[in-house]
C-alpha positions in Angstrom: 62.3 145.1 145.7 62.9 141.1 145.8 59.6 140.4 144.4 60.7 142.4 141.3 64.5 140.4 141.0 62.9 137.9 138.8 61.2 140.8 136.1 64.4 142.4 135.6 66.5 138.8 135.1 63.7 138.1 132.4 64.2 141.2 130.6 68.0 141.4 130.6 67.6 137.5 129.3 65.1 138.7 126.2 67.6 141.6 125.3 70.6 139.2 125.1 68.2 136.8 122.8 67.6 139.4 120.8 71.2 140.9 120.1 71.9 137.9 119.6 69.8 137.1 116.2 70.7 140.3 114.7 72.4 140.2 111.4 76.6 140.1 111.9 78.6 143.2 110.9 81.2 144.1 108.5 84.4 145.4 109.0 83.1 149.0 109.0 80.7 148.0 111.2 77.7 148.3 108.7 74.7 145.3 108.3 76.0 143.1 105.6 73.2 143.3 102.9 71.8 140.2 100.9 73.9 141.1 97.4 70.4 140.9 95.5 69.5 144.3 96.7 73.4 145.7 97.1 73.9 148.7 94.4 75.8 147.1 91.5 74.7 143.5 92.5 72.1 141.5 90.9 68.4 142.6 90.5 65.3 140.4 89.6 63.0 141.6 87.2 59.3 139.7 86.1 59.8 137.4 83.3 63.5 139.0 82.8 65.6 136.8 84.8 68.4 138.2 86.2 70.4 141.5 84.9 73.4 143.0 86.0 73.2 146.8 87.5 75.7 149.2 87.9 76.0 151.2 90.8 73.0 154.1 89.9 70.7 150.9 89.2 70.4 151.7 86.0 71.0 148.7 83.1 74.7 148.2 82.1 75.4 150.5 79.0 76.3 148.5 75.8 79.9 147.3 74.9 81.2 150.2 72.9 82.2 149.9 69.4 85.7 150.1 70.1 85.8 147.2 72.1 83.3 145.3 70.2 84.4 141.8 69.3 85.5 141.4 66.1 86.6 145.4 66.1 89.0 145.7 63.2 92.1 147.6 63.5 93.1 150.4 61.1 93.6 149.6 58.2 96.7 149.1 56.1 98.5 149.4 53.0 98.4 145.1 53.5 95.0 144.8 54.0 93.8 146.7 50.5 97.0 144.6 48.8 95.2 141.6 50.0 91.8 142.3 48.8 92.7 144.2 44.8 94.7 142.3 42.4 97.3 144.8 41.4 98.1 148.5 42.7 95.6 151.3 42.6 97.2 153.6 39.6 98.2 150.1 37.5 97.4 149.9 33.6 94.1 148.5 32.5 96.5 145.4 31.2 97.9 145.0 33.9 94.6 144.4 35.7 93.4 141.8 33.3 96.5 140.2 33.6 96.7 140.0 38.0 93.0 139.4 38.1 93.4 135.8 35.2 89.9 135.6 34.6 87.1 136.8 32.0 86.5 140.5 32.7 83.3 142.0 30.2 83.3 145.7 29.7 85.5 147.9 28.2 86.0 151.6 26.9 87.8 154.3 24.8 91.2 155.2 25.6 91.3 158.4 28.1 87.4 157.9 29.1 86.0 155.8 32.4 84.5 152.7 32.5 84.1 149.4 34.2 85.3 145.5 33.9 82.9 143.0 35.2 83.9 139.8 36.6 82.5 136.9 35.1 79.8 134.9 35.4 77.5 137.9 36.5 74.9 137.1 39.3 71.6 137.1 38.2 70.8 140.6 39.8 73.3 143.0 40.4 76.8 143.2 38.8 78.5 141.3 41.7 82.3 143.2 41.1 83.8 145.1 39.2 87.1 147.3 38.8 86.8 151.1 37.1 89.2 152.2 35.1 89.4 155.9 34.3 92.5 157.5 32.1 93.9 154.0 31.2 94.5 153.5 35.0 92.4 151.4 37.6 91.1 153.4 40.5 88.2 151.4 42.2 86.7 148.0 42.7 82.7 148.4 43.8 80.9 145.0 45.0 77.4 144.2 45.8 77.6 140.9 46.4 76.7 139.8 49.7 79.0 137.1 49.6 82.1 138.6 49.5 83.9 140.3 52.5 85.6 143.8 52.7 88.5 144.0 54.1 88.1 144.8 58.1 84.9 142.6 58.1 82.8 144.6 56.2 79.8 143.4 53.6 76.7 143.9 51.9 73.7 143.0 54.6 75.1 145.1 57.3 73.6 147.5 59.3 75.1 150.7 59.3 75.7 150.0 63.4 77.7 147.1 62.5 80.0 149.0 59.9 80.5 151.3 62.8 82.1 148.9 65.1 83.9 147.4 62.8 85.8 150.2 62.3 85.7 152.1 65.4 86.2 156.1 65.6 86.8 155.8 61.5 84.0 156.1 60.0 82.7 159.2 58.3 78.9 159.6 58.0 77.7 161.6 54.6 73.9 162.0 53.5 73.6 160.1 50.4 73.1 162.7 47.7 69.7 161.1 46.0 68.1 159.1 49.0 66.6 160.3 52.3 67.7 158.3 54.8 70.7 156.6 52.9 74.0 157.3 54.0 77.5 157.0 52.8 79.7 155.5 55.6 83.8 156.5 54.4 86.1 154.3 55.7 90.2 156.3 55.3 93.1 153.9 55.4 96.0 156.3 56.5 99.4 156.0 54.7 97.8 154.3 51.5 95.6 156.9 49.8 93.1 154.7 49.5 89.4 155.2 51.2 86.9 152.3 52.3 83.2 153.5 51.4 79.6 151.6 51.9 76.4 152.7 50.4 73.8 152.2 53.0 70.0 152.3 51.8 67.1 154.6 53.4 66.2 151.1 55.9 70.1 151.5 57.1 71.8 148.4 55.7 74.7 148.4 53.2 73.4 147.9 50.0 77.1 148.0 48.0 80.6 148.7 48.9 83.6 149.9 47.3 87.5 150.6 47.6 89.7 153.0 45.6 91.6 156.7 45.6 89.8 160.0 45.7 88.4 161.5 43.5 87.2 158.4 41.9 86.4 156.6 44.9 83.6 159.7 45.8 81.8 159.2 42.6 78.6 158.8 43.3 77.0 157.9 39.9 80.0 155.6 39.0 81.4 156.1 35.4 78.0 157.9 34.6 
């Protein structure tokens, strides 16, 4: 039995050795785990880099629209003041005079028809106002240059109208194109309705403000 003392001193030393290089514990009492390979932490992926998990593993799910920078809020009786020179339901006269520039076009009393703004782009007709019954009822624009109010503008991909306007936007097949869409934009408490024209690739091809039913025309003044 003496000849043995030094074996068992040798193998209580190697168990103390090796509880001694095992990992440390957490409160619980669990292994603390590298945060690489910890649900929700960060994963490497070849020729990725780095991505952010959630706690299934799967890919973090896109901002959603409603939080979206640059998310507009509803819009406003303000925000349609800001953007048409005088009142939806205001004289033809009245128009000319707000707007104080050159505005081609013109019709018979009672009938519908449009007022360009001047100088015309070279493709396109850039903006103009429609007046039906003596009264102006909607403003269409195809000019990429000029900005709907929320953020809107011609360019955009139906997507991006989307988030712009978050949970407002009504989606209508375009009556002549497969594919095309019309995206309605209501702005409660004015009566007025925000509408792009999206073509069969999905990207706004023309925009326009103004009061149903005139706003819902599809072929214009035609």
């Amino acid at each position: 039995m003496a000849a043995r003392t030094p074996d068992i001193c040798l193998l209580t030393l190697a168990l103390i050795l090796v509880a001694c290089q095992r990992p440390p514990m957490d409160n619980a009492g669990a292994e603390t785990v590298p945060a690489a390979v910890q649900p929700g932490g960060l994963d490497a992926e070849a020729g990725d880099g780095w991505h952010a998990h959630d706690e299934a593993g799967d890919p973090g799910e896109p901002v959603p629209p409603a939080t979206a920078p640059g998310a507009a809020a509803a819009l406003h009786a303000a925000d349609l003041a800001a953007f048409v020179p005088v009142p939806f339901g205001a004289g033809e006269q009245a128009l000319r005079a707000a707007w104080g520039r050159p505005l081609a076009g013109g019709g018979a009393d009672g009938g519908c028809h449009y007022l360009f703004a001047q100088p015309r782009p070279p493709t396109g007709y850039g903006l103009a106002f429609m007046v039906e019954d003596g009264r102006f009822v909607r403003v269409d624009v195809d000019d990429p240059t000029v900005t709907a109010p929320g953020g809107g503008r011609v360019g955009m991909e139906a997507a991006a109208v989307a988030a712009l306007y978050p949970g407002r936007v009504e989606t209508r097949p375009h009556k002549y194109t497969p594919g095309a869409a019309y995206l309605r934009v209501a702005t409660p408490g004015t009566g007025g309705v925000l509408l792009f024209e999206t073509g069969a690739d999905g990207r706004v091809q023309a925009w326009r403000i103004g009061v149903p039913p005139q706003v819902d025309y599809v072929e214009g003044c035609g």
